[in-house]
C-alpha positions in Angstrom: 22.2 8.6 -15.2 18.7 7.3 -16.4 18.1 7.5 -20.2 14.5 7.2 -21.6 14.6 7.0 -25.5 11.0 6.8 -27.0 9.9 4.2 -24.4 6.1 2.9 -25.2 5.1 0.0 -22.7 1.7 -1.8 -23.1 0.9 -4.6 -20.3 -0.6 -8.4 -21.0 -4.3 -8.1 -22.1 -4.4 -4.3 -21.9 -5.8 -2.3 -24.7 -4.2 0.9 -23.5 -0.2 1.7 -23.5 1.0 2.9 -19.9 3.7 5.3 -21.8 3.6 6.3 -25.5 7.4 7.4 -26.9 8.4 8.7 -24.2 12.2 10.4 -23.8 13.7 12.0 -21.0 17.1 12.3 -19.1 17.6 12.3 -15.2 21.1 13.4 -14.2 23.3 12.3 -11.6 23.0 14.0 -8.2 19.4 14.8 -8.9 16.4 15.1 -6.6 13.5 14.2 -8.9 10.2 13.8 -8.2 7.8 11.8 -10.0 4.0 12.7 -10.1 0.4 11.9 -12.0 -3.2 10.8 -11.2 -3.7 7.5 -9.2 -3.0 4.9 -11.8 -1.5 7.0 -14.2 2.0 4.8 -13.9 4.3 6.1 -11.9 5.0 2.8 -9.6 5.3 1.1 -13.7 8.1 4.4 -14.7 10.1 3.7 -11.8 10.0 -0.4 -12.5 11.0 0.5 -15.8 14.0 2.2 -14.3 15.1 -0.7 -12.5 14.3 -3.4 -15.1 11.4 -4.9 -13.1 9.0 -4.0 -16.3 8.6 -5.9 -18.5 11.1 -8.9 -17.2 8.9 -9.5 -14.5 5.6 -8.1 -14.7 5.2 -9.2 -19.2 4.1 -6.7 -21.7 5.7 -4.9 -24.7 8.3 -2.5 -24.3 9.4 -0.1 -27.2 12.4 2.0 -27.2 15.4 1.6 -25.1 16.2 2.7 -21.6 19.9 2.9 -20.0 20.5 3.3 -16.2 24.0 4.0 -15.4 25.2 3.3 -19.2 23.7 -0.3 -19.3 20.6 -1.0 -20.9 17.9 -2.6 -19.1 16.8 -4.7 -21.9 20.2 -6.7 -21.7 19.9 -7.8 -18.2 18.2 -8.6 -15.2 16.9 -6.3 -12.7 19.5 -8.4 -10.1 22.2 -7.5 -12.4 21.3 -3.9 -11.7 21.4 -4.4 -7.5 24.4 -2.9 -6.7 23.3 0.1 -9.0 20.2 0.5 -8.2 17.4 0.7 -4.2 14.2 0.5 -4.7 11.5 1.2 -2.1 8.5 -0.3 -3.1 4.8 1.1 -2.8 3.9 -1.6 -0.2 7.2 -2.4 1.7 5.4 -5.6 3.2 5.7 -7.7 0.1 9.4 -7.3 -0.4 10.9 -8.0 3.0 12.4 -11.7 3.3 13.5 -11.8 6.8 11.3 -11.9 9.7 13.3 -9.2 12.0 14.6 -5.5 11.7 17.8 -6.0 11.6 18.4 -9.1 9.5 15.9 -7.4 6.7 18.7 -4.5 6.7 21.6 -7.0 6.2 20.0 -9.6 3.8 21.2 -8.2 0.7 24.8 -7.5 1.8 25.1 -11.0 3.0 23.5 -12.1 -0.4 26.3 -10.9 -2.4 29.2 -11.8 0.5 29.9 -8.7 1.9 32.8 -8.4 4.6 31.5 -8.7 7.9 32.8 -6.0 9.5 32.0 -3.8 6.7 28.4 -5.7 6.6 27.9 -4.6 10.6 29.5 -0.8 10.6 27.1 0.0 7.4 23.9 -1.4 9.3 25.0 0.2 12.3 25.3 3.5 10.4 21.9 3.3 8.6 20.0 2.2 12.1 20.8 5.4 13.2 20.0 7.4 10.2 16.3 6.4 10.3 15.9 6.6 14.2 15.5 2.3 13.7 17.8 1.2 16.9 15.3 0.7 19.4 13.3 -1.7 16.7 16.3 -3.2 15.7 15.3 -6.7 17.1 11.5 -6.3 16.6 9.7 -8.9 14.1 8.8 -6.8 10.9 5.1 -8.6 11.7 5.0 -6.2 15.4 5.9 -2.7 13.6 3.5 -0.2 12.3 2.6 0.6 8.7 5.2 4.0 9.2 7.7 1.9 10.7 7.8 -1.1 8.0 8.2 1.7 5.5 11.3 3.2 7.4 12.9 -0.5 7.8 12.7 -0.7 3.6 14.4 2.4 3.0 16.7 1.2 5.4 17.4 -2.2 3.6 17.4 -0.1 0.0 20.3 2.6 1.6 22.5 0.2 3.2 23.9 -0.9 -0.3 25.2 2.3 -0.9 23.0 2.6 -4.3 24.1 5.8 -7.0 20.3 5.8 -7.8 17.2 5.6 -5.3 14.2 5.0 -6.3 11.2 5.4 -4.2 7.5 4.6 -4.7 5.6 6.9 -1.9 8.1 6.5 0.8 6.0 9.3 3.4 2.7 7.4 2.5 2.8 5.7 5.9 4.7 8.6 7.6 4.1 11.1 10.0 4.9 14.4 9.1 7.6 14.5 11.9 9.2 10.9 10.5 8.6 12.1 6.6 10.6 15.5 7.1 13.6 13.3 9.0 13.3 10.6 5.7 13.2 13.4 3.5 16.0 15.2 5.2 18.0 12.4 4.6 17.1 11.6 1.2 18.5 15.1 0.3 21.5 15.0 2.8 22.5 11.8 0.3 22.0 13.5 -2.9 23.7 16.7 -1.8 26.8 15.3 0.2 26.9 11.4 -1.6 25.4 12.2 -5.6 23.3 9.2 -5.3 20.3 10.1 -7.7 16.6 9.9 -6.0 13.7 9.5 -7.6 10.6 9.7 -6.0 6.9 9.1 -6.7 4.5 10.8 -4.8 1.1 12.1 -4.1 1.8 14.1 -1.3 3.3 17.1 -2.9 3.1 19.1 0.0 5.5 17.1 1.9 8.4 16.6 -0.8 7.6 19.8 -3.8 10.4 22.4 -2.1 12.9 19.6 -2.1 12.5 18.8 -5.9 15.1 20.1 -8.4 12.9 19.0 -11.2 9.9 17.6 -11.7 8.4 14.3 -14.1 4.9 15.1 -14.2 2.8 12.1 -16.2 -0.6 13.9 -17.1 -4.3 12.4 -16.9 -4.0 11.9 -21.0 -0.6 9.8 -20.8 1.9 12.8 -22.2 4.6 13.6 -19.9 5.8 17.0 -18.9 9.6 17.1 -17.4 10.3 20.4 -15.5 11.3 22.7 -13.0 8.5 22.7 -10.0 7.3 25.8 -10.6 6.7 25.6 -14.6 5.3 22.2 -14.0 2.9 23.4 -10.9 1.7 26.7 -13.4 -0.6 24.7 -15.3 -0.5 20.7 -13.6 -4.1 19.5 -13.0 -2.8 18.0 -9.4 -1.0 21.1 -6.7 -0.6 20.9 -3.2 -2.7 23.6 -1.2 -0.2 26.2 -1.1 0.1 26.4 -4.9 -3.8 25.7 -4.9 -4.0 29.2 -3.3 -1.3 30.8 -5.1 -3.4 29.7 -8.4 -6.8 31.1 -6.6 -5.5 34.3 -5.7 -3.7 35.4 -8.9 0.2 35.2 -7.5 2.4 35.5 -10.3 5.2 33.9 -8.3 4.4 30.0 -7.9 5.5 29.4 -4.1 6.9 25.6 -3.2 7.3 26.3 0.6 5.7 27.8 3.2 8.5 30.7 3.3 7.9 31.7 0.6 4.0 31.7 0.7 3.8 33.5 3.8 6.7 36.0 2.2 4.1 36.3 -0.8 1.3 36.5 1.4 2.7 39.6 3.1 2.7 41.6 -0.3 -0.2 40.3 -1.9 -2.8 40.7 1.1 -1.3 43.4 3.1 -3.9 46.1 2.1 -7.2 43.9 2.7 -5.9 41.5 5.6 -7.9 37.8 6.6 -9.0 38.3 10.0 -9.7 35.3 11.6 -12.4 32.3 10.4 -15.9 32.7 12.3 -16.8 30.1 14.6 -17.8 27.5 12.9 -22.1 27.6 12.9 -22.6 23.8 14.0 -26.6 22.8 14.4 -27.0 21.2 17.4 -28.9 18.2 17.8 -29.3 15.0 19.5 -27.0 12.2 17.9 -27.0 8.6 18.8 -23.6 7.2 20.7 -22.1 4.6 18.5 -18.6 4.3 20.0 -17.8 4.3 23.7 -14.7 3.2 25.1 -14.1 3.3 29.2 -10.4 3.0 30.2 -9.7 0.4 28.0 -6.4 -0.8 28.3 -5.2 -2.6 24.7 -2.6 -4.8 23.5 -1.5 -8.0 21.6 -0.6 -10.8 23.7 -1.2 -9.7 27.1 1.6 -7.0 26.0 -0.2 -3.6 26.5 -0.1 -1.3 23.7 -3.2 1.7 24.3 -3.3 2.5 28.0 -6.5 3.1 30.2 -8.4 5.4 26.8 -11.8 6.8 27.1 -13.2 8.4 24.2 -16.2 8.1 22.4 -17.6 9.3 18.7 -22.1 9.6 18.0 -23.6 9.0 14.7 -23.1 12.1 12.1 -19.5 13.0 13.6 -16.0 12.4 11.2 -13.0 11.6 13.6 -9.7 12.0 13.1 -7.1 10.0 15.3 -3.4 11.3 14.7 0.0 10.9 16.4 3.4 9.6 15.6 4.3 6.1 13.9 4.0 3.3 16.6 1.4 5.6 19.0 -1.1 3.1 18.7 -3.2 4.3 16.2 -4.1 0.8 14.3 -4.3 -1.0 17.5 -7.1 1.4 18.8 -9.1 0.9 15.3 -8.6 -3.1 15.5 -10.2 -3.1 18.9 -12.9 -1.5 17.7 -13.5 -4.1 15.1 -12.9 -6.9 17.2 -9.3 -7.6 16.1 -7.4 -6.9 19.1 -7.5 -8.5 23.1 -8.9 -6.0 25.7 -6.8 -6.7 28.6 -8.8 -3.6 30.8 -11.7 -1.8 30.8 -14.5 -1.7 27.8 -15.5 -1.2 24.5 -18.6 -1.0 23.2 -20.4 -0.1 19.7 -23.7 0.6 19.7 -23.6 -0.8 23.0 -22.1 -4.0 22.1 -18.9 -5.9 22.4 -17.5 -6.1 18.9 -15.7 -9.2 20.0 -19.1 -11.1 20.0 -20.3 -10.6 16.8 -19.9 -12.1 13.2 -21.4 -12.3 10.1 -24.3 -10.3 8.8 -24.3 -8.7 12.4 -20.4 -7.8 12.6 -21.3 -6.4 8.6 -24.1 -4.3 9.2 -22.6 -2.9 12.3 -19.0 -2.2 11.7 -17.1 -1.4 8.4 -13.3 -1.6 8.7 -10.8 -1.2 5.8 -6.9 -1.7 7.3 -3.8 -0.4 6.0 -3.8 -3.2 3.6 -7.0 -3.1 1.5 -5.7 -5.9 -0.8 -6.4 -8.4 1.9 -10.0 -8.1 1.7 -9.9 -8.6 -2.3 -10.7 -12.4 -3.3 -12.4 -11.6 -7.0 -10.3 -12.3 -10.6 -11.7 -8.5 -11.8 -13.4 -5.1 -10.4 -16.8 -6.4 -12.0 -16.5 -9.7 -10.2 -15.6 -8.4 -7.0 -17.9 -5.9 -7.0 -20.8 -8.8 -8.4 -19.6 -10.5 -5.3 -20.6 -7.9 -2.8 -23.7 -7.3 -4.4 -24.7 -10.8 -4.1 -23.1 -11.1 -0.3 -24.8 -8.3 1.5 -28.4 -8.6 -1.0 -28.3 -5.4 -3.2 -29.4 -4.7 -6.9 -26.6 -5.9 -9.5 -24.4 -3.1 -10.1 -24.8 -1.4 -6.8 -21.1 -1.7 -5.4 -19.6 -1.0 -9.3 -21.2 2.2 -9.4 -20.2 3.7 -6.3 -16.6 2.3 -7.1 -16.6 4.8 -10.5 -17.9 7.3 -8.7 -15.5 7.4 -6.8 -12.4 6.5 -9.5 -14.5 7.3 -12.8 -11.1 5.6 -14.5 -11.1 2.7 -13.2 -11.7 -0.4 -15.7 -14.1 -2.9 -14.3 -12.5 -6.0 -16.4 -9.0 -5.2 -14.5 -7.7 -7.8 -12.3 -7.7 -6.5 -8.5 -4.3 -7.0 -7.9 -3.3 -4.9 -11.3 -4.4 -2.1 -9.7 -2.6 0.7 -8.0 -2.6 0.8 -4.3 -4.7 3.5 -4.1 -7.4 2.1 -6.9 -7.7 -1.1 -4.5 -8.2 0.9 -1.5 -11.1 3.0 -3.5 -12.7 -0.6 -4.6 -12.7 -1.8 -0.8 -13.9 1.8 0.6 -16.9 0.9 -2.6 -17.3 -2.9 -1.0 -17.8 -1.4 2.3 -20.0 1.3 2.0 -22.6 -0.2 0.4 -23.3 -2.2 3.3 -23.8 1.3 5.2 -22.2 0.2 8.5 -23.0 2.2 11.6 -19.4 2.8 12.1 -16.7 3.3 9.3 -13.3 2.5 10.2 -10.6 3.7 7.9 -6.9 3.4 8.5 -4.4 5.3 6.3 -7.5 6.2 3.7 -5.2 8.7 1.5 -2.4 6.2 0.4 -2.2 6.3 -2.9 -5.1 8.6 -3.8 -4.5 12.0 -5.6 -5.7 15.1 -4.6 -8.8 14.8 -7.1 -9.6 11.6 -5.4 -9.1 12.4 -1.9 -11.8 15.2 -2.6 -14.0 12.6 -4.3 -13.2 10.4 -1.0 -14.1 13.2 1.1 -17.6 14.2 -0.4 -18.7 10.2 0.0 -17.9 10.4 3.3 -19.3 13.5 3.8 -22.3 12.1 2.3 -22.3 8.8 4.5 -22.0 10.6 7.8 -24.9 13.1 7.0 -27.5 11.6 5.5 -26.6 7.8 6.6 -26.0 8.8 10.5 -22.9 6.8 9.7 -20.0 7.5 13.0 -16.5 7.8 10.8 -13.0 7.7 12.3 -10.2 7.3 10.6 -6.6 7.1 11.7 -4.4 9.3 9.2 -1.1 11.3 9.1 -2.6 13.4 6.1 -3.0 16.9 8.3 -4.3 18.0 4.8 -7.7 15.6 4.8 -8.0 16.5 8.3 -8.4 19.9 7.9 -11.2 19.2 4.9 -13.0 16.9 6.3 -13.1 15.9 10.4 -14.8 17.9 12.8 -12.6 16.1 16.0 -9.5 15.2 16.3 -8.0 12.5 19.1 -4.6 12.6 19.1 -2.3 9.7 21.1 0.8 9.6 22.1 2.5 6.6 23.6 -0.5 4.4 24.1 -2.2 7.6 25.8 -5.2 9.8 24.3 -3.4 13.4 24.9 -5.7 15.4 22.9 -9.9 15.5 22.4 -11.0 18.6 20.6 -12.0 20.5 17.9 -10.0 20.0 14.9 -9.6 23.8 14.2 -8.3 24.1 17.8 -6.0 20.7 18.1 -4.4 21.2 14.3 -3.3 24.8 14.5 -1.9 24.2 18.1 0.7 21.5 16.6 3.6 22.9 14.8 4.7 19.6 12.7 0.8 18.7 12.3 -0.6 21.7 11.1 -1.7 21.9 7.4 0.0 24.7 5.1 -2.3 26.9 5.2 -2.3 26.9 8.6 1.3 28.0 8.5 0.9 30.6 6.0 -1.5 32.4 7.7 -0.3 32.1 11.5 -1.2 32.8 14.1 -4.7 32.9 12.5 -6.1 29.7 12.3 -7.5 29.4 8.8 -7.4 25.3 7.6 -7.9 25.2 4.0 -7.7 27.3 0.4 -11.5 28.0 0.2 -11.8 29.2 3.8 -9.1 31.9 3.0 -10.4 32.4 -0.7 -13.8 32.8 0.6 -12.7 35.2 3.3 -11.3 37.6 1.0 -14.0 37.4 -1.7 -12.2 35.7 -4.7 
């Protein structure tokens, strides 16, 4: 169905080539997925797929690729519409239409559909992704989780033989990412349409892979079942993370089959269950406090009546299902968003009332969409820039940025950057002003796992030695389990949970992290707490 023959690609003013003669084959019917390093070029292979590279983004392509028999090369990518769905990486930029229901009909009524076959098809797809109740909702209202949903919605309803999908779960939470990828297989199981999917969250999509394109950190690509490609691949989900630690010669992909392993492998020593966690206790400044605040956009309430509040040192977690009112919660905290009741204070003042260097050295917030705070024509410029704003030494914000993504090439133009290098290069922009609270919403899209732990230790580091108060709003159980020490969890517009993160995570069936499951009913979080437990 999709034919690579020797394909080399090389971008506008790049001295590096993306792919170097590569071939491959992806059938029909088939459930691929597509993994590498952040910025290794996944989001340019599946472009390449659909004819987007190099027609509309430039560069040199060598080789030839066919989709469906046609070669990309001789047409356009709209000549390939009815072929091909593609879900980009940030569904924001593609939608045209301004509500829910008119995004999902758009491209039928582009190329004339029937009517009546135009309505039963969108009628059918608003059901598949649990979209009904939004379906008259401006795009502009919905979460980051629910956007996503609405373009996968738009991409199915043409009835596409191939799907291709750049990080469709990224905004998901895990309840909403299992239904998504419940479907996606449903389709490629009862309809043949071939998926391909690019992701970073293996842990999520790995058991429902029939093969696997794996593009490694020194370009080569490696195509694969998932457990020859997981043997040896420099980026694994936990569970094969643990297999690999603990010596299993079988390579598990799901939690069956880890816990099923797990029986065998550990039935003679046994892994108890973690020691209470041996916290020093000492006196920590508040930073956050919110009293029955009652939030919402437009006098239309969104958060009811929450009290919480987070002190210096801690790393928060806020979780709960797309829509819950996550984002809202963290705007109000930065001043983004109308209290209609109650308070909110940081460091005992209204975030509402401040600006400039005060709102700077108080408050660091990076949204969902980094790329909005991102003004500069390359990495070095940007980065001179926030040097020179908030009066550091030259070089200041550019080192911590390649600390954090060693790869990244300070000459590149911000916006040629994957989503998850941007979002590293804003997290860089806003540390370095060392804010007494660090908002972060969605701070995994996009990152890999060597990243994320890269992402974790800064943090780490901020909230220790820097006092900094961290919360970030996240449907990554996994980073939760490394790295917060709380969790609040809403649901509705309602705080339902305020507790330890051991406690709250291993409590929740759907938000629990693997390990968690493999090891049930003890409550063990992460890899090294079990490979430290049992002495390996």
């Amino acid at each position: 169905m999709i034919s690579f023959r020797k394909v080399s690609l090389i971008y506008p003013n790049s001295m590096t080539t993306v792919f170097d003669d590569v071939t491959l084959e992806v059938g029909e019917g088939e459930f691929v997925l597509l993994i590498g390093a952040t910025g290794m070029g996944k989001s340019s292979a599946l472009k390449l797929m659909n004819g987007l590279v190099p027609h509309h983004t430039g560069g040199i392509l060598g080789g030839d690729i066919q989709v469906g028999g046609i070669s990309t090369a001789t047409v356009r990518p709209g000549e390939l519409a009815h072929l091909i769905g593609i879900v980009g990486q940030n569904p924001i930029n593609g939608f045209v239409t301004d509500i829910v229901e008119e995004e999902i009909a758009f491209a039928m009524e582009s190329l004339a559909i029937d009517e009546s076959v135009m309505r039963k098809r969108v009628e059918e797809v608003l059901d598949l992704l649990a979209l009904t109740p939004l379906r008259r909702r401006t795009i502009a209202s919905l979460s980051g989780g629910e956007q996503q949903r609405v373009a996968i919605a738009a991409a199915l309803v043409m009835n596409p033989r191939i799907l291709l999908l750049d990080e469709p779960t990224s905004a998901l939470d895990p309840v909403a990412a299992e239904e998504v990828l419940a479907i996606l297989q449903r389709i490629v199981h009862d309809l043949g349409v071939t998926v391909v999917i690019a992701e970073h969250r293996l842990e999520r999509v790995i058991h429902y892979a029939e093969r696997i394109i794996y593009i490694a950190s020194d370009g080569t690509v490696q195509v694969g079942t998932p457990q020859d490609v997981m043997r040896n691949a420099e980026i694994a989900p936990p569970i094969v993370e643990l297999a690999r630690a603990l010596g299993w010669e079988e390579i598990p992909l799901s939690v069956r089959d880890a816990r099923r392993i797990s029986a065998k492998e550990t039935k003679d020593v046994g892994v108890g269950e973690p020691s209470p966690a041996d916290i020093a206790v000492k006196a920590r400044e508040q930073v956050v406090e919110v009293k029955r605040a009652s939030l919402g956009y437009s006098a239309q309430e969104v958060i009811n009546e929450i009290t919480c509040s987070i002190s210096s040192g801690e790393i928060v977690a806020l979780m709960g299902r797309n829509g819950s009112g996550k984002s809202t919660l963290l705007k109000s905290l930065a001043g983004l968003v109308e209290v209609i009741r109650g308070e909110i204070k940081v460091c005992g003042k209204d975030p509402r009332g401040l600006s400039g260097s005060d709102l700077i050295e108080l408050i660091g917030y990076i949204p969902q969409e980094p790329s909005d705070l991102l003004y500069g024509e390359s990495v070095e410029e940007e980065c001179a820039l926030a040097d020179h704003d908030n009066q550091l030494k030259a070089g200041t914000t550019l080192t911590l940025a390649q600390r954090l993504l060693p790869e990244i090439n300070p000459k590149t133009h911000p916006r040629d950057l994957s989503e998850g290098q941007r979002l590293i290069l804003v997290l860089a922009i806003v540390l370095t002003t060392s804010p007494k609270l660090l908002i972060l919403d969605e701070p995994t899209r996009g990152l890999d796992y060597q990243s994320k732990e890269r992402l974790i230790s800064i943090l780490r580091e901020r909230a220790g030695s820097h006092s900094s108060a961290v919360l970030l709003a996240t449907h990554d159980v996994e980073l939760v389990a490394e790295l917060a020490e709380r969790v609040l969890f809403i649901a509705d517009g309602e705080l339902v949970s305020d507790g330890d993160v051991r406690e709250v995570l291993t409590a929740s069936l759907p938000f629990a992290p693997q390990i968690s499951k493999i090891f049930a009913p003890s409550k063990w979080l992460t890899v090294r707490e079990v490979v430290d437990a049992l002495g390996r």
